[in-house]
C-alpha positions in Angstrom: 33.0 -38.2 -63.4 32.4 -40.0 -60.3 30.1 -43.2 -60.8 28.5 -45.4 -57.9 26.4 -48.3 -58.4 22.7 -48.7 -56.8 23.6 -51.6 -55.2 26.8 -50.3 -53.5 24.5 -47.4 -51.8 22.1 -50.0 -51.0 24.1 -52.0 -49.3 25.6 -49.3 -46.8 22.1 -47.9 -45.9 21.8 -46.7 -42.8 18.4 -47.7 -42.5 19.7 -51.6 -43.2 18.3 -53.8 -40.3 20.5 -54.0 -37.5 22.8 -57.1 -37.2 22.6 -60.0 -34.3 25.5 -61.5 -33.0 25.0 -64.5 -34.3 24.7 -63.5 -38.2 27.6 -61.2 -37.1 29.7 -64.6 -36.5 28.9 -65.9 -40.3 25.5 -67.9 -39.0 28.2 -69.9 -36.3 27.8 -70.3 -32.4 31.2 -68.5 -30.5 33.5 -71.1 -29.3 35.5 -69.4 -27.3 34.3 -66.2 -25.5 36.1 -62.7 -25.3 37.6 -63.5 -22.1 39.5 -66.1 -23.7 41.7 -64.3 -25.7 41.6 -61.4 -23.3 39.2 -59.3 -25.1 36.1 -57.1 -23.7 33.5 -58.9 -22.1 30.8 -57.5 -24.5 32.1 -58.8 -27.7 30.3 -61.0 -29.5 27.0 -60.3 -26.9 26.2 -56.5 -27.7 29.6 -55.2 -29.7 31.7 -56.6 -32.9 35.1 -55.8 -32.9 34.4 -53.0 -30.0 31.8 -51.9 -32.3 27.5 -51.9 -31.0 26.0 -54.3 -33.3 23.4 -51.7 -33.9 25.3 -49.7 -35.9 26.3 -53.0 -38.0 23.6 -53.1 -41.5 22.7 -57.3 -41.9 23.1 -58.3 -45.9 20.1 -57.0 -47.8 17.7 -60.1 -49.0 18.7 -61.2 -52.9 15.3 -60.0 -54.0 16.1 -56.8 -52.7 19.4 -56.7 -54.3 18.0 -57.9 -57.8 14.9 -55.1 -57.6 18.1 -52.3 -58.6 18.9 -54.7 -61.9 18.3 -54.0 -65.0 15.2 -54.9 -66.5 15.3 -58.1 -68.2 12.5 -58.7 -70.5 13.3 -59.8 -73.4 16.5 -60.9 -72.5 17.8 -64.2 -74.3 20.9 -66.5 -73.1 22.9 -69.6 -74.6 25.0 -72.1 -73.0 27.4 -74.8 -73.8 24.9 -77.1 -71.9 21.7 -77.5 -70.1 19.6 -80.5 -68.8 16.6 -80.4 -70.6 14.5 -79.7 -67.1 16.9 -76.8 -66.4 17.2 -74.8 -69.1 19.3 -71.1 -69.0 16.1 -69.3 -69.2 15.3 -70.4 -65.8 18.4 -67.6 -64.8 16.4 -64.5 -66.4 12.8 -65.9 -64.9 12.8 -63.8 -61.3 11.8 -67.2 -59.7 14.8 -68.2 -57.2 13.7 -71.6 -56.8 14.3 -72.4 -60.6 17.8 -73.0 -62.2 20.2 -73.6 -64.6 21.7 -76.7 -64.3 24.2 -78.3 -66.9 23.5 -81.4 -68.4 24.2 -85.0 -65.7 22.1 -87.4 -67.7 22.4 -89.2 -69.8 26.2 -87.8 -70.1 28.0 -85.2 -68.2 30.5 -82.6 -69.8 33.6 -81.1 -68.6 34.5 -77.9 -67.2 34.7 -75.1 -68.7 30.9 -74.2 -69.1 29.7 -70.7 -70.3 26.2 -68.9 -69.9 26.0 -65.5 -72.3 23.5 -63.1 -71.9 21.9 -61.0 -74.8 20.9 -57.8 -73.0 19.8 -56.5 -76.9 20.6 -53.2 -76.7 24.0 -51.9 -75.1 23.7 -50.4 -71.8 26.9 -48.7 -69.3 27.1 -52.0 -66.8 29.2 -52.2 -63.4 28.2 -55.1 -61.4 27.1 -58.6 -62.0 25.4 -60.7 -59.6 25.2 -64.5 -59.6 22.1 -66.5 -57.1 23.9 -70.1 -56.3 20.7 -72.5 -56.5 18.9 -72.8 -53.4 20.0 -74.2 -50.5 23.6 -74.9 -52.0 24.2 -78.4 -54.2 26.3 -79.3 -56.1 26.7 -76.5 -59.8 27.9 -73.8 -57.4 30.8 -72.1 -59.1 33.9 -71.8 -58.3 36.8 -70.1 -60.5 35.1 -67.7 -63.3 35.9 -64.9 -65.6 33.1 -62.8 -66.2 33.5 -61.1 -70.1 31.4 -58.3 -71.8 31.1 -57.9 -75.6 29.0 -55.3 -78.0 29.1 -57.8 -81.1 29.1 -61.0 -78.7 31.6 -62.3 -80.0 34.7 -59.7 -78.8 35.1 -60.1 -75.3 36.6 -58.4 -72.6 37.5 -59.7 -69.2 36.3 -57.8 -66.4 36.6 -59.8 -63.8 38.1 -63.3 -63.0 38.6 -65.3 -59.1 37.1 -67.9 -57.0 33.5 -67.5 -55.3 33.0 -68.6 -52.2 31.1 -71.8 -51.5 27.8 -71.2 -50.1 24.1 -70.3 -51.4 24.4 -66.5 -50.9 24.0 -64.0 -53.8 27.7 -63.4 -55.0 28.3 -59.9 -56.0 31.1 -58.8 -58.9 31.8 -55.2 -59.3 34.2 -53.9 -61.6 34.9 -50.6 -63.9 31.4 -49.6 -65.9 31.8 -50.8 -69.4 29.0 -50.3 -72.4 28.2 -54.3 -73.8 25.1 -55.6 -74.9 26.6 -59.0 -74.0 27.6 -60.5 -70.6 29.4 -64.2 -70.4 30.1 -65.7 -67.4 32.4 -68.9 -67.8 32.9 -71.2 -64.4 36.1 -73.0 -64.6 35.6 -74.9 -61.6 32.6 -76.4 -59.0 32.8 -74.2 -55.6 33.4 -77.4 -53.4 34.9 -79.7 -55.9 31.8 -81.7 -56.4 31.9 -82.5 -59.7 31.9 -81.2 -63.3 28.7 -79.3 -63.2 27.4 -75.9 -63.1 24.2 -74.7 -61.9 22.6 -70.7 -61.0 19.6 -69.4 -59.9 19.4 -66.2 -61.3 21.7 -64.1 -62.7 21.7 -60.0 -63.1 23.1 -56.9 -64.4 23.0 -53.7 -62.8 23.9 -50.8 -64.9 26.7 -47.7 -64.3 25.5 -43.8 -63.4 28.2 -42.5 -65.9 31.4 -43.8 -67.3 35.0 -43.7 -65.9 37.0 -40.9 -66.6 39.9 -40.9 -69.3 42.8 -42.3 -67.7 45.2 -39.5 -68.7 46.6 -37.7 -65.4 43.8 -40.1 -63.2 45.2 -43.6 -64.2 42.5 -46.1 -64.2 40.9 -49.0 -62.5 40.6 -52.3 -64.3 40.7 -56.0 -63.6 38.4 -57.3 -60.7 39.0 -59.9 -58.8 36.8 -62.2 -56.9 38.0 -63.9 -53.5 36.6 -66.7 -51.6 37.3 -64.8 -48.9 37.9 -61.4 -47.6 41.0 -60.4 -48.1 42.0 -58.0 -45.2 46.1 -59.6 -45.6 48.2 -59.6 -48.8 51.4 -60.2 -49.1 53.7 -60.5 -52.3 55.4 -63.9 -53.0 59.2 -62.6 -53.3 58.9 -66.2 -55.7 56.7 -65.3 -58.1 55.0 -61.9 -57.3 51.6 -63.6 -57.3 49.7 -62.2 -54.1 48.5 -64.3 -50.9 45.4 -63.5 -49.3 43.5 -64.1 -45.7 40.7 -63.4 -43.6 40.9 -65.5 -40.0 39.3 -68.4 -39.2 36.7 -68.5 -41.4 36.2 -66.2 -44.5 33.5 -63.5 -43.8 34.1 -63.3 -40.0 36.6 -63.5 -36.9 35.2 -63.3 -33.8 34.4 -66.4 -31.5 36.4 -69.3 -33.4 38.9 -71.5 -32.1 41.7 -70.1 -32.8 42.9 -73.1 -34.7 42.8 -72.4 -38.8 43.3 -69.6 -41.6 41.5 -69.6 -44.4 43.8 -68.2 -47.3 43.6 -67.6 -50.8 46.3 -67.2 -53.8 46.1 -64.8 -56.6 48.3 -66.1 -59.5 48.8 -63.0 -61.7 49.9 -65.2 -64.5 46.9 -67.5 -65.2 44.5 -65.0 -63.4 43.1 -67.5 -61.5 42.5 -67.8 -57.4 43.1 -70.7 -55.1 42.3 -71.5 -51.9 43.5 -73.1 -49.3 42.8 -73.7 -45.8 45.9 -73.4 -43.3 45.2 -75.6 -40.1 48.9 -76.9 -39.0 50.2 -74.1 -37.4 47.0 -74.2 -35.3 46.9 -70.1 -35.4 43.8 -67.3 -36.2 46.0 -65.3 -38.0 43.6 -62.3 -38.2 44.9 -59.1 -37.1 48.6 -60.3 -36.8 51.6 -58.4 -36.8 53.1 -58.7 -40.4 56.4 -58.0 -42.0 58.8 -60.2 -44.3 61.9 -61.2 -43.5 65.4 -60.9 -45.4 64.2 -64.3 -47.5 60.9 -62.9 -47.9 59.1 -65.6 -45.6 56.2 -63.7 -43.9 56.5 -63.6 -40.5 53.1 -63.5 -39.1 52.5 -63.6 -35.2 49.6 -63.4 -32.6 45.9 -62.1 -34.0 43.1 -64.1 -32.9 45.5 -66.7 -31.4 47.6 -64.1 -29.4 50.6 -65.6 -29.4 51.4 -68.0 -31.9 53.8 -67.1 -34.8 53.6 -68.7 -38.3 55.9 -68.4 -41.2 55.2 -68.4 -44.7 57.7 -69.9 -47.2 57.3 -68.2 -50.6 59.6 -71.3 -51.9 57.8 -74.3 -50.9 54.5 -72.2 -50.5 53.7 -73.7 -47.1 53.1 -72.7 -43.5 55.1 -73.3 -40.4 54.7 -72.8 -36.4 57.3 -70.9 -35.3 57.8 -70.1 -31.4 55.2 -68.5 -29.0 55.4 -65.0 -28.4 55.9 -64.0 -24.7 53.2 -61.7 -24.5 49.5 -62.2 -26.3 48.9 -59.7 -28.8 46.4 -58.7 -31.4 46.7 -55.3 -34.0 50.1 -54.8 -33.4 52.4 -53.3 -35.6 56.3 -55.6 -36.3 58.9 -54.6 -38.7 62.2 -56.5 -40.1 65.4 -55.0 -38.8 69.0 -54.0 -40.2 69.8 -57.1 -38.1 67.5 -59.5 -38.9 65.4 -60.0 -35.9 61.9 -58.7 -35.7 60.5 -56.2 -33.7 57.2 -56.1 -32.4 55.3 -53.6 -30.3 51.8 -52.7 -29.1 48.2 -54.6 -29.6 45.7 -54.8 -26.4 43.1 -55.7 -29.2 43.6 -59.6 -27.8 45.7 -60.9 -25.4 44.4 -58.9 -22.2 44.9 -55.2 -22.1 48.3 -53.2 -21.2 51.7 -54.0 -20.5 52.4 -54.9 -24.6 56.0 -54.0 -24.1 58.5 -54.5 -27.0 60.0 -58.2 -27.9 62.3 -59.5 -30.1 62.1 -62.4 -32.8 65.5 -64.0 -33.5 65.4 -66.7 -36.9 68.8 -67.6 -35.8 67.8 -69.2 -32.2 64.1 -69.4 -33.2 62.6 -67.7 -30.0 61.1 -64.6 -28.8 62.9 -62.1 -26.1 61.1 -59.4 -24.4 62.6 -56.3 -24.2 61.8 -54.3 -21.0 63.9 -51.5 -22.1 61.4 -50.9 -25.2 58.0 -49.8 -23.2 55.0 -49.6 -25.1 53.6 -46.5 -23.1 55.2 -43.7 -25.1 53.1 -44.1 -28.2 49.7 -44.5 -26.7 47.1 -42.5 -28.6 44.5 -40.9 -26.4 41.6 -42.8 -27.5 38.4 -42.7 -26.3 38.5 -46.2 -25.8 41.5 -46.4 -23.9 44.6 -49.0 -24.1 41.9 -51.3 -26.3 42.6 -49.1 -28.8 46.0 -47.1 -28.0 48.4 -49.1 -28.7 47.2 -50.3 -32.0 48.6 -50.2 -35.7 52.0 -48.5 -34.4 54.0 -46.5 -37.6 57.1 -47.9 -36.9 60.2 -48.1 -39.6 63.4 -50.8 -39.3 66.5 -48.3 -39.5 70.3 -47.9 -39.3 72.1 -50.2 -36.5 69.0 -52.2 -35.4 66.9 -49.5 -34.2 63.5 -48.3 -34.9 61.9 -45.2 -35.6 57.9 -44.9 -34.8 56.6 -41.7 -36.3 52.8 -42.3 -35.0 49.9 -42.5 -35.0 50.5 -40.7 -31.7 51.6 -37.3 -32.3 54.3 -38.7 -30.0 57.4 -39.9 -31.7 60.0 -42.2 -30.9 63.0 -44.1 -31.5 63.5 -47.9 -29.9 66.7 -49.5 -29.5 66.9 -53.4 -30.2 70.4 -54.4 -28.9 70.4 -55.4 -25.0 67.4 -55.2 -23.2 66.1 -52.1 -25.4 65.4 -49.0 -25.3 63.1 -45.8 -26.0 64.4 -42.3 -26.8 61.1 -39.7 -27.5 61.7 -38.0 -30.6 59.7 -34.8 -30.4 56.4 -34.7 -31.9 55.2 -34.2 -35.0 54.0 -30.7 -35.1 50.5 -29.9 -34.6 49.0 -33.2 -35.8 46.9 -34.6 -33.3 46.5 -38.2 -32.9 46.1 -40.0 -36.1 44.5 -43.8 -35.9 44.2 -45.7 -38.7 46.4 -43.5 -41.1 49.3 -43.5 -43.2 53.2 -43.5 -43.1 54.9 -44.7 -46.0 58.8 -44.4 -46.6 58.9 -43.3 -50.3 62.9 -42.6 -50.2 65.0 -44.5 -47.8 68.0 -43.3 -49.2 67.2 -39.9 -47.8 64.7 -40.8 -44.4 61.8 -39.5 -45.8 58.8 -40.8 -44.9 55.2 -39.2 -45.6 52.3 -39.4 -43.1 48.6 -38.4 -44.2 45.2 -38.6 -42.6 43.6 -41.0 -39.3 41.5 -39.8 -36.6 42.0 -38.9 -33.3 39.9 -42.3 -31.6 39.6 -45.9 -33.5 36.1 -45.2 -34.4 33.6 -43.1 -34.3 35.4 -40.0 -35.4 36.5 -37.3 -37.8 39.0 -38.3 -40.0 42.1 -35.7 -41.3 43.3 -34.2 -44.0 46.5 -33.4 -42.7 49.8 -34.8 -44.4 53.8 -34.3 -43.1 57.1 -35.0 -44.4 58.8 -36.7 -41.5 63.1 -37.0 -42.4 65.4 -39.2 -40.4 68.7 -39.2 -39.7 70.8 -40.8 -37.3 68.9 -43.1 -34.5 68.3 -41.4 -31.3 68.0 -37.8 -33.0 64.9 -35.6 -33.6 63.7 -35.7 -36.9 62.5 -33.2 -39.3 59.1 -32.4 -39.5 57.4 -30.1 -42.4 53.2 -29.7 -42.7 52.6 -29.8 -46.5 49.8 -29.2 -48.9 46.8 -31.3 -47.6 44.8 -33.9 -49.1 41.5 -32.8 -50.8 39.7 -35.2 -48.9 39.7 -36.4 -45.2 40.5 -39.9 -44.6 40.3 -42.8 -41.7 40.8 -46.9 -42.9 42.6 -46.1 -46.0 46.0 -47.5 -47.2 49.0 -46.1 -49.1 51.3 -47.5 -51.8 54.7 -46.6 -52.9 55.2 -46.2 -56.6 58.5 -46.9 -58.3 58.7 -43.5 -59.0 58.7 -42.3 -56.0 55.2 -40.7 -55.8 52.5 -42.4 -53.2 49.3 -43.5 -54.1 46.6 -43.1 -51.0 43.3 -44.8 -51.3 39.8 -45.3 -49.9 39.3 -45.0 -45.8 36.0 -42.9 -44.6 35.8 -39.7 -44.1 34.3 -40.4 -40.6 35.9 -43.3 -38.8 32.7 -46.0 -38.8 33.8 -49.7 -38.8 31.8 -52.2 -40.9 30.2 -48.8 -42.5 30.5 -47.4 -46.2 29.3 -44.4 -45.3 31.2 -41.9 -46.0 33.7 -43.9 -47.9 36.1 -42.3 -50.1 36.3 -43.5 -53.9 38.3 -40.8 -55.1 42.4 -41.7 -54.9 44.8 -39.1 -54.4 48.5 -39.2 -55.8 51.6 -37.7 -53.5 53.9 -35.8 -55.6 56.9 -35.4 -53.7 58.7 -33.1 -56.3 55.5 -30.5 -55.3 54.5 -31.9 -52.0 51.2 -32.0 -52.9 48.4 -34.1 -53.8 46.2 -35.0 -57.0 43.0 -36.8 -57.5 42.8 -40.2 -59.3 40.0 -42.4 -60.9 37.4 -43.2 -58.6 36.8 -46.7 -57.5 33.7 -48.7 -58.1 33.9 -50.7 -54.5 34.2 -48.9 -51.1 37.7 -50.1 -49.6 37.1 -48.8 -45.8 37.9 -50.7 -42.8 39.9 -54.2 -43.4 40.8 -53.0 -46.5 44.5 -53.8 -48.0 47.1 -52.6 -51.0 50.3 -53.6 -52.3 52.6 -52.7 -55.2 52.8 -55.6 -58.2 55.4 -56.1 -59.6 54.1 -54.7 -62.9 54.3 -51.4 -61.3 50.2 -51.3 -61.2 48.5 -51.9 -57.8 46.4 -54.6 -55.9 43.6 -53.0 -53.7 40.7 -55.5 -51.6 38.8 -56.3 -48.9 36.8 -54.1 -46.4 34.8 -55.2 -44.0 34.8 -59.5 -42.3 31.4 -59.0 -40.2 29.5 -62.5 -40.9 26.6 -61.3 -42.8 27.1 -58.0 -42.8 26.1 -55.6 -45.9 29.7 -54.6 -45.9 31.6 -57.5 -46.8 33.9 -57.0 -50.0 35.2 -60.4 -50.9 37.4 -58.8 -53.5 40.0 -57.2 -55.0 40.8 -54.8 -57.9 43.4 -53.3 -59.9 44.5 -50.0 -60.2 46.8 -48.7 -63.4 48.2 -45.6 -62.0 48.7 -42.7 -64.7 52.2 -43.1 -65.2 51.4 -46.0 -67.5 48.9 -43.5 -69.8 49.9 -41.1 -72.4 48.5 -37.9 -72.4 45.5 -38.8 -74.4 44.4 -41.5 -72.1 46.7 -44.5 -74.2 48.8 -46.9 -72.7 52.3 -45.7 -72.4 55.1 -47.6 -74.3 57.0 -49.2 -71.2 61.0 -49.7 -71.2 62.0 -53.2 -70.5 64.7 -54.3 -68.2 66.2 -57.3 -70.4 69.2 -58.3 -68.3 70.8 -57.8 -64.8 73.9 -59.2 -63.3 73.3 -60.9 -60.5 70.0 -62.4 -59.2 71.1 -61.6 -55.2 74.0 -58.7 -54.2 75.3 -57.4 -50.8 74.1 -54.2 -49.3 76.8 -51.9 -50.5 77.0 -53.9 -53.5 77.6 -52.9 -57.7 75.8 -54.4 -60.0 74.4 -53.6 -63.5 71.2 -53.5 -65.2 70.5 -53.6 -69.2 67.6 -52.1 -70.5 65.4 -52.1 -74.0 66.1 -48.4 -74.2 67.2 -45.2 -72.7 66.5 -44.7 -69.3 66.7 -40.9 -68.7 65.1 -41.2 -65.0 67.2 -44.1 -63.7 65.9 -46.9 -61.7 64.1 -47.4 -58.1 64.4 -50.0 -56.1 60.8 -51.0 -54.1 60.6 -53.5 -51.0 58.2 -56.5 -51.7 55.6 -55.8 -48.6 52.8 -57.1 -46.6 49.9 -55.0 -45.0 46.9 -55.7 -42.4 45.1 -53.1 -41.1 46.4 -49.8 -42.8 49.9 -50.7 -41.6 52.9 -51.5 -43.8 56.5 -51.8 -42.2 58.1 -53.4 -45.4 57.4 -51.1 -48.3 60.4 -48.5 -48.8 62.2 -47.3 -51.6 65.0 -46.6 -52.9 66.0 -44.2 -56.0 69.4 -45.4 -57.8 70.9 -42.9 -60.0 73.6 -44.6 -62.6 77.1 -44.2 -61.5 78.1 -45.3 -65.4 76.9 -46.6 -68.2 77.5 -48.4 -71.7 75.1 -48.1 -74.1 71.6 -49.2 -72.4 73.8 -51.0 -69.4 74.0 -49.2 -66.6 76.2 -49.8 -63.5 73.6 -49.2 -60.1 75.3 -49.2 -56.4 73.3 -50.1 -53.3 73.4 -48.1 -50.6 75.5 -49.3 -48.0 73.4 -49.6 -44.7 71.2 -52.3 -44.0 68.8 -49.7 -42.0 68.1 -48.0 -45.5 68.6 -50.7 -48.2 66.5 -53.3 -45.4 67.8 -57.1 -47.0 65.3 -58.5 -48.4 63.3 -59.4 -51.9 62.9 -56.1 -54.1 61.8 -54.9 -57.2 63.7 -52.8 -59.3 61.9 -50.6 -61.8 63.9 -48.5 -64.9 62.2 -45.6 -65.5 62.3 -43.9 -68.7 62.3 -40.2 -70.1 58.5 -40.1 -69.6 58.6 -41.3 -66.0 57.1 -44.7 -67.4 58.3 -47.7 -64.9 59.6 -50.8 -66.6 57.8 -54.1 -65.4 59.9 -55.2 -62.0 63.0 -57.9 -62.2 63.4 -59.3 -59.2 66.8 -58.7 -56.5 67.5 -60.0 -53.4 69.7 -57.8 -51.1 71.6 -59.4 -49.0 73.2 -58.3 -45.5 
């Protein structure tokens, strides 16, 4: 049964007022103007992000909000402590100038501190919303878990992260759960204050109906809560925890000064969030081009501030400035190569408009090369809009020799060339698509060039988005590929993102049916599943929180899936400063239990050559061999890291089975990967890590 919340229709209303450009810009003046990073003159006057402020809904008022809550009389709460003046009560009274506040005299107590609500009756609940006291002060909270209970004293986490530090109503939406009990535990102050905790008001908003089983749908589960709106991730090949940004500040990008990030950490392990604020490299790193290199350092470059590059160390967990691009760019789409270098291509989004030509990014000499020979001209989309928009969010794959395959969104395909000065070699279309902005491609088996393509719209925005899906197989560089028109999806589809499974399926979700940035209207909850042993698709779960524009998903390496963000307008009604997790059905029994997993309890070597042998040991049987999946990194819809690879057992002993790479650096890309055993029941294993090495 599909369920959506009152306040998640609320918030997308298109009869919301109309936003300015200043509250568009978080509540801050613009420092620089458009022209300065070479962007339309009417940004940040009469359009956000090419988009007319007047179809951009401001946030709702809190009272607004609270008037779809639950009705709380009668309601009673405990804490582990209150100053006398500012009891919990004061949370449940409708007055927002009243508070909570934990006890500061004549002695203070340490963090954690806890707040549960007795609802007293059970009710189907989705959403929680927390009112920091007015005016901000110290008590905001920071880190949190949010638990419900039906006895109050079994609790459940639903939700866990950081809020963001400022005095506007935080929202937490997660999978509708019956409890007559809601506790909300701060582990930290928002801005490091001190060991206090203070609210306003707090309420629940109740469910329209309950989730469906999870057999055949898989289900959504843990939320969690960033300081920020994640519209970045990218897995830390160290410890598969995920790292998160916005831009320059955390609910907007437009008019800063091009001189910070502001980032967040997910650690999976402790369930916790961290932030941190990157201003070293002196780079805006919203709407980048993203890809991780054969160490699994994220190599992000240009965005905001068009052409500085930064580089991530999953290692030492830091930032670096690496060399200036040649030419400014903004939405452009960069891949790792078979060689090493990175290739990036496109983006008139910032940086001036045209002329975004290929170029070249060598670790070994630390520099950037343009490539003259790689013109950016052949995959223009025909948007309305024109270069602005055409030469954004490219489809492009690293393959055999250095070169690189770019399957759309154009319905013009290509190959590029790397070595020399470059080159371009067209590569037939891909059928009767038409142009397809803001869509899918995902390589779900390298070993065999297949790559699957689904949904988009012919302009940026305002449009209709598609249905259609292809199989797209290539071969050798600088032949035309196969291209086969499957099945479609059941549902049209602009903004969404697409994750390969270890198993080799590919799970699509969110987007809008009708291309509308900084708009959930329209948006899709209901994910759809890419079989390719039937080339079709089938519905999943649907999602409590609309993931449309800005949104972002990655594989973890627990086989399950991380899914965030949508929208970074200021204060917009459509900002999702959050993230959830979807358990897709393989890890479900066919009466909606959790499957029992096979365990991979030994491999051979930590790091092996492409080409290399190797073997793996498992708990068990594994009847459907093992996978190999590319730790990635996504902005905007676009992922040039995930691939994967099937490996089929060449021998085994007992549970130890021998596994061969393949031996091409175009298909098994060096870099950090996951490898999954999969057993009789198509159950994935939880991910070991291997690094492939050229």
């Amino acid at each position: 049964m599909l369920f959506l919340l009152p306040i998640l229709l609320s918030l997308s209303s298109s009869n919301a007022k109309p936003i300015d450009p200043l509250a568009a810009n978080a509540g801050i003046p613009q420092v620089r103007p458009a022209a300065a990073v070479g962007k339309p003159s009417s940004e940040g006057v009469t359009t956000f992000d090419g988009v007319p402020l007047a179809q951009i809904a401001e946030r709702p008022a809190p009272l607004a909000v609270a008037a779809a809550a639950l009705d709380r009389a009668g309601w009673t709460c405990t804490v582990d402590s209150a100053q006398a003046e500012n009891p919990c009560e004061n949370v449940l009274d409708g007055d927002p100038n009243t508070i909570w506040h934990t006890e500061f005299t004549p002695t203070t107590t340490d963090y954690p501190h806890q707040i549960t609500i007795d609802m007293q009756v059970s009710y189907l609940v989705g959403q929680v919303t927390y009112q920091p006291r007015p005016g901000g002060g110290n008590g905001g909270i920071g880190q949190h878990v949010i638990g419900l209970s039906g006895d109050g004293t079994n609790f459940v986490t639903v939700a866990v992260g950081t809020y963001i530090d400022d005095d506007y109503l935080k929202t937490t939406t997660f999978t509708p759960t019956n409890a007559r009990y809601m506790r909300l535990e701060a582990l930290t102050e928002a801005g490091g204050r001190g060991p206090w905790t203070s609210a306003s008001e707090i309420n629940v908003y109740g469910a329209d109906g309950p989730p469906p089983s999870p057999a055949g749908k898989g289900a959504w589960v843990l939320t969690i809560d960033f300081p920020l709106v994640p519209v970045s991730f990218a897995n830390i090949a160290s410890n598969g925890n995920i790292l998160a940004w916005s831009s320059y500040n955390p609910s907007t990008f437009n008019g800063g000064a091009g001189a910070q990030t502001v980032t967040a950490t997910y650690d999976r392990g402790s369930n916790t969030v961290t932030q941190a604020l990157i201003t070293n490299t002196q780079h805006d790193m919203f709407c980048e081009g993203l890809s991780l290199d054969f160490d699994g350092k994220a190599i992000s470059a240009g965005g905001n501030t068009n052409q500085v590059t930064s580089i991530f160390d999953p290692g030492s967990g830091g930032w670096t400035r690496g060399p200036d691009m040649k030419i400014g760019r903004g939405y452009q789409s960069q891949t790792t190569l078979s060689t090493g270098n990175t290739f990036t291509i496109g983006a008139s989004w910032s940086g001036g408009e045209g002329g975004k030509n290929g170029e070249l990014y060598s670790p070994a000499t630390n520099s950037w090369e343009l490539l003259g020979g790689a013109p950016v001209a052949p995959l223009f989309t025909a948007d309305a809009q024109g270069v602005y928009r055409s030469d954004n969010h490219a489809w492009i794959f690293a393959w055999k020799g250095g070169s690189v395959f770019h399957a759309g969104p154009s319905n013009a395909m290509n190959w590029y060339g790397t070595e020399g000065g470059g080159s371009q070699t067209p590569a037939g279309t891909r059928g009767g698509d038409p142009d397809s902005m803001c869509g899918i491609a995902a390589m779900y088996d390298a070993t065999n060039g297949k790559i699957l393509t689904a949904g988009g719209s012919p302009n940026y925005q305002n449009s209709d988005g598609s249905t259609n899906a292809h199989i797209i197989t290539i071969g050798d560089p600088e032949t035309t590929p196969g291209v086969e028109k499957i099945a479609n999806m059941a549902f049209a589809r602009a903004f969404h993102n697409s994750v390969v499974l270890p198993d080799g399926t590919v799970f699509i979700t969110g987007g809008q049916v009708y291309a509308n940035p900084f708009s959930d209207d329209t948006a899709q909850l209901i994910s759809e599943l890419f079989n390719p042993a039937t080339n079709t698709f089938t519905q999943l779960a649907p999602m409590a929180i609309p993931r449309t524009y800005h949104s972002v998903a990655v594989l973890l390496p627990d086989a399950t899936v991380i899914v965030g963000g949508g929208g970074l307008c200021g204060q917009c009604a459509t900002n999702h400063f959050d993230a959830q997790i979807f358990r897709p059905p393989y890890l479900y029994t066919g009466d909606g239990g959790e499957a029992p997993r096979p365990s991979i309890t030994a491999v051979s070597v930590g790091s092996i050559n492409v080409g290399g042998t190797f073997t793996a040991t498992t708990s068990g049987a594994v009847d459907n061999g093992f996978s190999l999946v590319r730790m990635s990194s996504t902005t905007h819809t676009v992922n040039t890291d995930q691939r994967r690879i099937p490996l089929t057992p060449t021998g085994a002993d007992g549970n130890t089975y021998t596994l061969t790479i393949p031996d091409d650096a175009g298909i098994a890309l060096p870099g950090i990967w996951m490898l999954f055993a999969i057993d009789g029941a198509g159950v994935p294993s939880v991910a070991q890590t291997l690094k492939v090495t050229p």
